[in-house]
PAKOL-661209 format. One record per residue: residue number from 0; chain; x, y, z of N, C-alpha, C in turn. Coordinates in steps of 0.1 Angstrom, whole numbers, m for minus. Each point is the difference from the previous one (the first is absolute). Example, Ala and Ser with C-alpha at 12.3 -4.5 7.8 and 13.67 -1.06 7.14 Angstrom:
 drendo drenti  n_xx  n_yy  n_zz ca_xx ca_yy ca_zz  c_xx  c_yy  c_zz
      0      A   132   m57    78    m9    12     0     9    12     0
      1      A    m4    11    m7     9    11     0    m8    11     8
END
This chain:
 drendo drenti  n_xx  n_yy  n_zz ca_xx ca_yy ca_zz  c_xx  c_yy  c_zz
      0      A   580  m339 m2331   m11    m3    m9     4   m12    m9
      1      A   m10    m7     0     4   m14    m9    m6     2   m19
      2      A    14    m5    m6   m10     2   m14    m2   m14    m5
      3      A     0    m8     5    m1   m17    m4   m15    m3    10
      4      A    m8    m5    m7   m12     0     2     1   m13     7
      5      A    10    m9    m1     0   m13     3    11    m1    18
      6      A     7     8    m3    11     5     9   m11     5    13
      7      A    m9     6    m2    m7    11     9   m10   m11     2
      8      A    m2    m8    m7   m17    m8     6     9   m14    10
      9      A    17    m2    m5     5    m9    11     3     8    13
     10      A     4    14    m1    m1     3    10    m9     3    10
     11      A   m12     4    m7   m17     4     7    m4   m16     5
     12      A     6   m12    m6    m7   m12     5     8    m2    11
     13      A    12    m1     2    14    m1     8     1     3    12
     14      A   m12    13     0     0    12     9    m5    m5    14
     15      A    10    m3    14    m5   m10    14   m13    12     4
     16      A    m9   m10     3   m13     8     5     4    m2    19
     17      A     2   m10     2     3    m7    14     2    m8     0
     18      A    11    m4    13     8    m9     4   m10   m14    10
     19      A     1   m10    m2    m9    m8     8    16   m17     8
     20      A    m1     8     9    11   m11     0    14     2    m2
     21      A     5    13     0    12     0   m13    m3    m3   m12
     22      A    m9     0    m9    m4    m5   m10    m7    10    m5
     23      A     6     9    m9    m8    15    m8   m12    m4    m9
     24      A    m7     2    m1   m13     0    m7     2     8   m15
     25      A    m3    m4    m7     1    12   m11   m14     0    m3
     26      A    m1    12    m9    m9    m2   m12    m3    m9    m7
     27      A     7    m6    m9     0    m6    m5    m7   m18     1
     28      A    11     2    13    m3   m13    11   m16     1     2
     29      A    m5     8     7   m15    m1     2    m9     1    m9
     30      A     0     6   m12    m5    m4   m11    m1   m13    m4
     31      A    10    m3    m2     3   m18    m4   m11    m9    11
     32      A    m2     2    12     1    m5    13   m20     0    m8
     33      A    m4    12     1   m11     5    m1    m6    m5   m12
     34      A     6    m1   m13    m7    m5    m9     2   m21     0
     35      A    10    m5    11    m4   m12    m2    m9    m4    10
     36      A    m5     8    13    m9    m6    10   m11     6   m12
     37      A    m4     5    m9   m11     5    m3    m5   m11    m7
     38      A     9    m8   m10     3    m7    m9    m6   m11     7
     39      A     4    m5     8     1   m12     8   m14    m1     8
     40      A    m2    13     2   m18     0     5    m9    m1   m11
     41      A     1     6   m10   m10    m4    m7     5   m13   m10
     42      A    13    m6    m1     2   m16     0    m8   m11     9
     43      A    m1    10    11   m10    m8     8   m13    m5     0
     44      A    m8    12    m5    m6    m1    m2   m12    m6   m11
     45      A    10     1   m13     1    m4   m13    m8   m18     0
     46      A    16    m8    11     4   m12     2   m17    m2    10
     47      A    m6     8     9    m9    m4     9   m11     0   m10
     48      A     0     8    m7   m15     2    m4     1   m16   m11
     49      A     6    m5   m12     5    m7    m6    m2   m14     5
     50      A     7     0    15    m5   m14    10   m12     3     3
     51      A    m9     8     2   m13     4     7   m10    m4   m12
     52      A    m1     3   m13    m7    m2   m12     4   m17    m4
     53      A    14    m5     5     1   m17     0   m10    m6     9
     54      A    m3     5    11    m6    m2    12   m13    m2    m4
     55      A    m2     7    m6   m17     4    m2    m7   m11   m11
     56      A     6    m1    m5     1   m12   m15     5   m12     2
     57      A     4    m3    18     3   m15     2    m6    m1    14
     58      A   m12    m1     3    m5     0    12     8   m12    10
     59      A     0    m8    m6     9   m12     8     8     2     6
     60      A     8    10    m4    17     5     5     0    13     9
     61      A   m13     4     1    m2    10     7     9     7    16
     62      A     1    m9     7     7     3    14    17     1    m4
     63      A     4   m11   m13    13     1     1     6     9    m9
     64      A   m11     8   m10     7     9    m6    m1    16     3
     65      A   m13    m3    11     1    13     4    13     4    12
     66      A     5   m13     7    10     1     9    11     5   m13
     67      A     3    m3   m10     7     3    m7     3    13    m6
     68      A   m11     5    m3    m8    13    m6     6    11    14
     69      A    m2     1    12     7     7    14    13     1    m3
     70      A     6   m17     1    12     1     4     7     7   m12
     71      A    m2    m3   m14     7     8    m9    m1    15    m3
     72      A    m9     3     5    m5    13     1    11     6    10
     73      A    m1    m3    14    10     3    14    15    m2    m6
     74      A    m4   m11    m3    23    m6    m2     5    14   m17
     75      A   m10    m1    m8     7     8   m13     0    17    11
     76      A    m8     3     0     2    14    12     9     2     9
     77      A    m2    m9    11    16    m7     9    11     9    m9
     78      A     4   m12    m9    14     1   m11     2    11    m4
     79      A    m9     4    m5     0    15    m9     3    11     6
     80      A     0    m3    14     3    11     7    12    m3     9
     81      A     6   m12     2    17    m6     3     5     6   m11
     82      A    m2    m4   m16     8     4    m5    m1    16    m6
     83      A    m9     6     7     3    15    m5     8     4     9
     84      A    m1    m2    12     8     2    11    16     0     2
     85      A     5   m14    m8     9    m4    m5     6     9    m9
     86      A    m8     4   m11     4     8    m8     5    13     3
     87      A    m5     5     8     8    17     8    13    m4     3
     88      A     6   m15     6    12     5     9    m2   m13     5
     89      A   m11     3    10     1    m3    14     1   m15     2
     90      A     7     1    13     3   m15     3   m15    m6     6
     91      A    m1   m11     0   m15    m9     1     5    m4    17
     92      A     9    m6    m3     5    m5    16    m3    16    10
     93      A     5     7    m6    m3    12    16   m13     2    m4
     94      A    m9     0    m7   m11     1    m5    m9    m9    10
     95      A     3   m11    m1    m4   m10     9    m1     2    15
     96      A    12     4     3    m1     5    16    m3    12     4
     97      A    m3    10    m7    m5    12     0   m14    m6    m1
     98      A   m11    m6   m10    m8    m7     0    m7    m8    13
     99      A     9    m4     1    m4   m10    13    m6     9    17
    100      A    14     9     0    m2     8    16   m11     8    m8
    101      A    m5     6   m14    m7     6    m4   m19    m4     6
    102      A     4   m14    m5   m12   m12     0    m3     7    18
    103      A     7    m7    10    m2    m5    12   m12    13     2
    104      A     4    12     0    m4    13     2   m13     1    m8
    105      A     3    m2   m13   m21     3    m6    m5   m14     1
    106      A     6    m8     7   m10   m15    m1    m6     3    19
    107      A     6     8     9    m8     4     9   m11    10     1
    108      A     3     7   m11   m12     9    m1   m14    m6   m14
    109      A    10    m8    m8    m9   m10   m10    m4   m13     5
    110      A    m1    m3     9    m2    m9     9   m15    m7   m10
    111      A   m11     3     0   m12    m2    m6     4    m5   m16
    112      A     6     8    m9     2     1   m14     8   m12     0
    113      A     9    m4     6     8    m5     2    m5   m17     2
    114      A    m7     1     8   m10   m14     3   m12    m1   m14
    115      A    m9     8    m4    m8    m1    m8    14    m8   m13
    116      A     8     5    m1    10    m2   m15     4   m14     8
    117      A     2    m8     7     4   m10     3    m9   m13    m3
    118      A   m15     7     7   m11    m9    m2    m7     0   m16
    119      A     7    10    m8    m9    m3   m10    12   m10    m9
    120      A    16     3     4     8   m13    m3    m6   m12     4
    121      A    m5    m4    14    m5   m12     6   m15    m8    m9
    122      A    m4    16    m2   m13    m9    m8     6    m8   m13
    123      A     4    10    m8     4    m4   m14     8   m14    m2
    124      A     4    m8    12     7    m8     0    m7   m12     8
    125      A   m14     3     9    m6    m5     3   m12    m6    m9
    126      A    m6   m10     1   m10   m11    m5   m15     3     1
    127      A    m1    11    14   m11     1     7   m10     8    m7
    128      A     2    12    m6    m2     9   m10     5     0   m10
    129      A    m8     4   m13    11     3   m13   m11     9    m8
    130      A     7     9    m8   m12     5   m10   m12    m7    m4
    131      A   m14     7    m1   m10   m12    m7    m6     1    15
    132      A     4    m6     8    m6    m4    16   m10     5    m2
    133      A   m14    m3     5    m8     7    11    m1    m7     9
    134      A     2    15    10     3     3    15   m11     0     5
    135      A     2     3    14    m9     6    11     1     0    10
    136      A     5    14     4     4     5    14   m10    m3    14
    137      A     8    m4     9    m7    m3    15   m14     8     4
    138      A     0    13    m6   m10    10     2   m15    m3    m3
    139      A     5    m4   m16   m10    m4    m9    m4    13    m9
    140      A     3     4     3     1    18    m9     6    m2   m14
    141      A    15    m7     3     9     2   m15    m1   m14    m4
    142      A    m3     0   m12     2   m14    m6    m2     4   m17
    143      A     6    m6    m3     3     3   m18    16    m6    m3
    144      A     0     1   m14     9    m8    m9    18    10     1
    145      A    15    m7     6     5     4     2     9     3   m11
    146      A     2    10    m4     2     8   m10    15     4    m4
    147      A     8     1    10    15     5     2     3    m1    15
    148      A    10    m7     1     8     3     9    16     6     4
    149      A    m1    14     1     8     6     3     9     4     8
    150      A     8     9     0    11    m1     6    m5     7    16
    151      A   m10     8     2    m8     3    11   m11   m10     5
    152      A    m9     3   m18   m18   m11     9    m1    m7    m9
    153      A    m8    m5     7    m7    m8   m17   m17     5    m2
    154      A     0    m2   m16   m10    10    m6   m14    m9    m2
    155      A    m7    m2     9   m16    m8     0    m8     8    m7
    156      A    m8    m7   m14    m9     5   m10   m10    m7     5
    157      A   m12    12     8   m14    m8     2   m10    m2   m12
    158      A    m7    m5     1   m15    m2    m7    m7    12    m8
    159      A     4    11    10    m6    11    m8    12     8    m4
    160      A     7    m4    m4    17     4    m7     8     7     7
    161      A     1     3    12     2     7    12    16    m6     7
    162      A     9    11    m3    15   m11     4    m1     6    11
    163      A     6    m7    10    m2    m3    15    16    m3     3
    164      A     9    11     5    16    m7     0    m1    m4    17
    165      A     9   m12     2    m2    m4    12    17    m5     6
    166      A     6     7     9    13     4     5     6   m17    m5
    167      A    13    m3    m4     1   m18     0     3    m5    16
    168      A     2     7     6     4    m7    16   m18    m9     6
    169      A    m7     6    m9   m15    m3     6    m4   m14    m6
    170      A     4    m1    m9    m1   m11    m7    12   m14     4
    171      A    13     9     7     7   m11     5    m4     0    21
    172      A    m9     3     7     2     0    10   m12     1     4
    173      A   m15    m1    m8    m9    m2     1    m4    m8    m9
    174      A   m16    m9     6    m7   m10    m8   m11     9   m11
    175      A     4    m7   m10   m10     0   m11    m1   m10    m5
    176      A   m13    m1    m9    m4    m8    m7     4     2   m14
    177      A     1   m11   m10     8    m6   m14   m12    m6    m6
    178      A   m11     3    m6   m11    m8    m4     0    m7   m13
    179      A    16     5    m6     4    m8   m12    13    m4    m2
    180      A     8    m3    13    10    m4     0     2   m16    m8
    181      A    12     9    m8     3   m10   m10    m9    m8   m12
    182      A   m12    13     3    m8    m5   m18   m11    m9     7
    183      A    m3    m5    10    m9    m4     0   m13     6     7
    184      A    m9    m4    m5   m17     6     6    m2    m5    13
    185      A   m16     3     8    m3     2    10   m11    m5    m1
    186      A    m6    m7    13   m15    m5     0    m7    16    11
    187      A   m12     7   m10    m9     7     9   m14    m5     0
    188      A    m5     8    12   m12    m7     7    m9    11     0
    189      A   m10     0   m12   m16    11     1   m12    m7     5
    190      A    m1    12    11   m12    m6    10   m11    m1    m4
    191      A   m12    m6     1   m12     5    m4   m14    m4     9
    192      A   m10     2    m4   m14    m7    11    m9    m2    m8
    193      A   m10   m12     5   m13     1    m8    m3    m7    12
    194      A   m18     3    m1    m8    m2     7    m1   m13     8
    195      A    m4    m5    18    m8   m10     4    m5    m9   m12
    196      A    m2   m12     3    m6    m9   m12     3    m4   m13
    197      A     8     5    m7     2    m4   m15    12   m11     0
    198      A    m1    m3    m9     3    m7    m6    19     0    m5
    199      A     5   m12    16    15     5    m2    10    m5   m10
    200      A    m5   m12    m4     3    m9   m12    m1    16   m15
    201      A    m9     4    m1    m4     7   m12     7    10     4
    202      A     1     4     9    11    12     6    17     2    m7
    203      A     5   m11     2    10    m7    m1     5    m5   m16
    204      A   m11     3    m5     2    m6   m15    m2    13    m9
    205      A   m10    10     6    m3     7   m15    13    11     5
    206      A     8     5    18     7     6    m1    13    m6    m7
    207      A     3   m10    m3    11    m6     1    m1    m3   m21
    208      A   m11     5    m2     4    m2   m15     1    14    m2
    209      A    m5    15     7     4    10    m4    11     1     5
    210      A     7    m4     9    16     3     1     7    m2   m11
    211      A    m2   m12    m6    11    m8   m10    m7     7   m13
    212      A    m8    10    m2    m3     6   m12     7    13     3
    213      A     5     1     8     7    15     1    12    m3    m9
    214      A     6    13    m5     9     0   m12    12    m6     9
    215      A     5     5    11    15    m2     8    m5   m12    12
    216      A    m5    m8    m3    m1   m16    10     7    m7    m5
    217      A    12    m3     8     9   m15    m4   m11   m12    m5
    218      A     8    m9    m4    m9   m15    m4     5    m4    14
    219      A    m9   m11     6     3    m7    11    11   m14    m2
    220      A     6     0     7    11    m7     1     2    m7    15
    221      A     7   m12     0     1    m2    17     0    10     7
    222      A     8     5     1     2     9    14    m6    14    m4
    223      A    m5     3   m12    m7    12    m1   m12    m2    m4
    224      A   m12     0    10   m13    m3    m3    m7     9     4
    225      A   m13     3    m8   m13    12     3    m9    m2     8
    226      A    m2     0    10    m7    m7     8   m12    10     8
    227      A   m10    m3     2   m11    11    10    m1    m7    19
    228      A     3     5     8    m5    m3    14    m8     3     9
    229      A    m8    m2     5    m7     4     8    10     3    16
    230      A    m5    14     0    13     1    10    m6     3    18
    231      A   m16     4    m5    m4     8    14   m16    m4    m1
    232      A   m11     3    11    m8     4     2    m2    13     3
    233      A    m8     8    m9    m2    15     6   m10     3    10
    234      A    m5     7    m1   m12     7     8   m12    m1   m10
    235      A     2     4   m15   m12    m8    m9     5    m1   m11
    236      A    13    m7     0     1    m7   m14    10   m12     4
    237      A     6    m4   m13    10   m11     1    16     5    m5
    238      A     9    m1     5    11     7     1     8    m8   m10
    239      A     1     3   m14     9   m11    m8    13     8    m5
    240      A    12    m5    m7    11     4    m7     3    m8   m12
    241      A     5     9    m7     3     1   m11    17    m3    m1
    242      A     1   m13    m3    18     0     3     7    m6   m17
    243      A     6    10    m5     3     0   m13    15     2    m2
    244      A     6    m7    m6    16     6    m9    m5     8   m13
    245      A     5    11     2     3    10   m15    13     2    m4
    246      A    m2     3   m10    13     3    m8    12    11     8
    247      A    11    m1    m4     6    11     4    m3    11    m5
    248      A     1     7    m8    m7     8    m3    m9     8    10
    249      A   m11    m6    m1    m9     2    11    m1    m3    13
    250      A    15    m1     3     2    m2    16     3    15     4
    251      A     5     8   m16     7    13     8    m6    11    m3
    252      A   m15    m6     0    m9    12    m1   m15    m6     4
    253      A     4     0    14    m5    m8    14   m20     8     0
    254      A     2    13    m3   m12     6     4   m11    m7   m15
    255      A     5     2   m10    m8    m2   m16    m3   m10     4
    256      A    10   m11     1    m2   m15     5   m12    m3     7
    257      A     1     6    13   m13     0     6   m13     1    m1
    258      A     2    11    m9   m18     8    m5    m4   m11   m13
    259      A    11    m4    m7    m2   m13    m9    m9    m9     3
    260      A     5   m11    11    m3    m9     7   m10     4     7
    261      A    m6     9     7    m7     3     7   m17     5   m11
    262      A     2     4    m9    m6     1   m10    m6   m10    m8
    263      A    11   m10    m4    m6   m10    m6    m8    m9    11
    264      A     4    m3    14   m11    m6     6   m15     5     7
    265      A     2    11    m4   m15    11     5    m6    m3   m16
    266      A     6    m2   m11    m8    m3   m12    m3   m11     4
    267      A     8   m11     0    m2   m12     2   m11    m8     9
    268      A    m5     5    11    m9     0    11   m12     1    m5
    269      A    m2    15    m4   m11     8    m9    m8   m11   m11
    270      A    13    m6    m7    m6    m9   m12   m11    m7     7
    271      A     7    m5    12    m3   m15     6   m12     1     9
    272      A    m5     9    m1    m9     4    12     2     1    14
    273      A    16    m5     2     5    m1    15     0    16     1
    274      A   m12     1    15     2    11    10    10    10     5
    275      A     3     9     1    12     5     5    m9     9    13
    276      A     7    m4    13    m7     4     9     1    19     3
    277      A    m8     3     8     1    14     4    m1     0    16
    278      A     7     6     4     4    m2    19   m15     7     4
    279      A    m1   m12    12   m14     3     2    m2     1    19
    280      A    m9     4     5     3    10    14   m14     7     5
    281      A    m5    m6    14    m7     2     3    m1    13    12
    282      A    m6    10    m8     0    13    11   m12     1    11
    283      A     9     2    11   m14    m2    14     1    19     2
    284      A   m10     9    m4    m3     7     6    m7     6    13
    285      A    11     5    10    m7     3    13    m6     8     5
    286      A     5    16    m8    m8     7     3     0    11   m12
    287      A    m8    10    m1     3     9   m14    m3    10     6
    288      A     8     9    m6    m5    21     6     2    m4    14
    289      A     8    m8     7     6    m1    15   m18    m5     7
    290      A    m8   m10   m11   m12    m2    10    m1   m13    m2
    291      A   m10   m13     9     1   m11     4   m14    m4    m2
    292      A     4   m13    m4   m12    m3     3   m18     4   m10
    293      A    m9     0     5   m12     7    m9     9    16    m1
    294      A     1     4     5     6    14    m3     8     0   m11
    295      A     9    m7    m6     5    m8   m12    m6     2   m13
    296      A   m12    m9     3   m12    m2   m10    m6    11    m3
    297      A    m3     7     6    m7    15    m3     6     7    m2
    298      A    18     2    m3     5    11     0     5    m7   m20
    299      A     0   m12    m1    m2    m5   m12    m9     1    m9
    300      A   m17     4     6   m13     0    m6    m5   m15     5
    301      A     1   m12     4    m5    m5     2    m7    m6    15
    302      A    m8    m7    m5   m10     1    15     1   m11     4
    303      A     3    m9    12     6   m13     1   m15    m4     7
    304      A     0   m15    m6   m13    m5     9     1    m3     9
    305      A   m11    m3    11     1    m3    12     4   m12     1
    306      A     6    m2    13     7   m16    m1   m13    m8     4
    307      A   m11    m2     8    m8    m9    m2    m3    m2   m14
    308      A    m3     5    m8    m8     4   m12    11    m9   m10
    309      A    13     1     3     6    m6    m9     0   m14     1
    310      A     3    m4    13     2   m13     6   m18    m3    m1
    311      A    m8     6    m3   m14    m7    m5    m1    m3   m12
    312      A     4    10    m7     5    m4   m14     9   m12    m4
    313      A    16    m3     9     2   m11    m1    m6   m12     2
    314      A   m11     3    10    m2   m16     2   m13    m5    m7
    315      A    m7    10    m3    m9     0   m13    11    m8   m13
    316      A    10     3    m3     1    m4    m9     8   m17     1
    317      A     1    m2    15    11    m9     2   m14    m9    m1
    318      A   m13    m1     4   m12    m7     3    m1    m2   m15
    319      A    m2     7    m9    m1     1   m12    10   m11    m9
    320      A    13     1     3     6    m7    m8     0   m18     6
    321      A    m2     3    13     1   m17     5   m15    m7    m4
    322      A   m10     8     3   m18    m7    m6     3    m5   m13
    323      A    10     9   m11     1    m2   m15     9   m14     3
    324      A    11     0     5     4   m13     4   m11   m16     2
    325      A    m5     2     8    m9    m5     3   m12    m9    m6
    326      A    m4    12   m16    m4    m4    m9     4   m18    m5
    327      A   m10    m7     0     3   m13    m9     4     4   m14
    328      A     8    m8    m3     5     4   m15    m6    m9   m12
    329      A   m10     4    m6    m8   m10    m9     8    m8   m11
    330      A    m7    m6     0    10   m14   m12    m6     9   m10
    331      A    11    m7   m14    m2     4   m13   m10    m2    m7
    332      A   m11     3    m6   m10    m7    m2     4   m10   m14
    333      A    m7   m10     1     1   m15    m5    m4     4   m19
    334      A     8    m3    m6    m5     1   m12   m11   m10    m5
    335      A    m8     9    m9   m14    m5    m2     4   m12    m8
    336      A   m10   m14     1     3    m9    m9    m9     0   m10
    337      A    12   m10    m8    m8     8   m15    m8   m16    m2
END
């Protein structure tokens, strides 16, 4: 029995739990071990979130400090747990090759984890993607603002605030689309129709002043201009587009955008008196209640005239309109003199 409180807490620390290596483990040892990986994780943490709130308040530096924001996160964790390791005893070198034949064995059953953690290295160091992005997957399903990329997926924030995580190998081994790579905007195209006949000059001008009254329409510039085209002939209208630069902003909120633009030129039309057509289609009915013919008509209520009777009727009236033809057309009468 110990009467030295200090005697007894060296020996309870002292005390080998297991040997790893030739290398006894203590108490003590794994305590030490345990309170500096704990240390070192939430160092990590500390350091991520710190670069992450830099990040946020320097949009410019965005790709290079979130590469930053990872790696210090990974590398202070990494360390923290070498040197708790270290701290027990143990040698690092046999650590290392215990490690390694360790690796071979869960990297064939990790085989997947193992690739996803590689590719989200590859992104973070790549140009192609970076936080901020909006995307959009081959499908057309996923598309939204790329949010995190992690050590598995990366984390896509859609429109309706909906994170959408998408494996990183997919993003390195399939095509998508970058619709704001590197900060710049996008030219889109809103369709629209108005009627046969009007007026395509006036067409052209009153939509083209409600585009540039929309809040998010770039100013025109050489190579970024507002322009309207006539793109088709329909079946009963005229097939034009709407081809505009918007702001960023409103590149990554593709759907609002639309109902925008599409909105101000249904006002814009309306002002103008220009027509907006309605699809139009001639129906040949053959038979009704499975019947043909006068049988048709009476199963309708009506009573079809007889075809002499009609064709008498036409030509009564064809006699009629050519006699009126015919008529001399009298001069104006002559104003009286005074």
């Amino acid at each position: 029995m110990f009467t030295d409180p200090a005697t007894a807490t060296h020996t309870l620390l002292s005390f080998p739990l297991v040997a790893v290596g030739g290398t006894p483990i203590t108490l003590g040892g794994l305590l030490l071990a345990t309170t500096i990986i704990i240390v070192s994780i939430l160092a990590s943490r500390l350091v991520a979130g710190l670069v992450s709130r830099l990040r946020h308040r320097l949009p410019g530096g965005g790709p290079s400090l979130y590469i930053l924001e990872k790696f210090s996160a990974y590398g202070i964790a990494i360390l923290g747990i070498l040197f708790g390791l270290s701290s027990m005893g143990l040698n690092l070198s046999s650590i290392a090759v215990f490690a390694g034949a360790l690796g071979v064995g869960v990297g064939l059953g990790l085989q997947g984890v193992v690739k996803e953690f590689v590719s989200g290295l590859v992104l973070l160091f790549d140009s192609v993607v970076n936080v901020g992005d909006y995307i959009e997957l081959p499908d057309g399903k996923v598309r939204g603002i790329v949010y995190e990329i992690g050590a598995r997926a990366v984390r896509i924030r859609n429109n309706d605030n909906v994170d959408i995580f998408v494996p990183n190998s997919r993003l390195i081994e399939e095509r998508f689309i970058n619709w704001t790579l590197k900060g710049e905007t996008r030219r889109i195209h809103i369709p629209f129709s108005v009627a046969y006949g009007v007026d395509k000059t006036l067409v052209r001008k009153v939509v083209l002043q409600a585009a540039k009254a929309v809040d998010f329409t770039l100013p025109d510039t050489a190579t970024h201009r507002t322009q309207v085209w006539l793109t088709s002939f329909g079946d009963s209208s005229l097939n034009f587009e709407l081809v505009v630069w918007p702001h960023l902003d409103a590149v990554k909120r593709p759907n609002a955008m639309q109902a925008a633009y599409t909105w101000a030129i249904d006002d814009a039309l309306r002002a103008a008196g220009i027509e907006i057509p309605f699809p139009q289609r001639d129906i040949r009915i053959r038979s009704v209640f499975s019947r043909e013919g006068e049988d048709a008509f009476h199963a309708l209520g009506y009573k079809p005239r007889p075809i002499a009777e009609a064709e008498e009727q036409a030509a009564v009236t064809h006699n009629d309109a050519a006699q009126e033809l015919r008529q001399p057309v009298e001069p104006p009468p002559e104003p009286a003199s005074q």
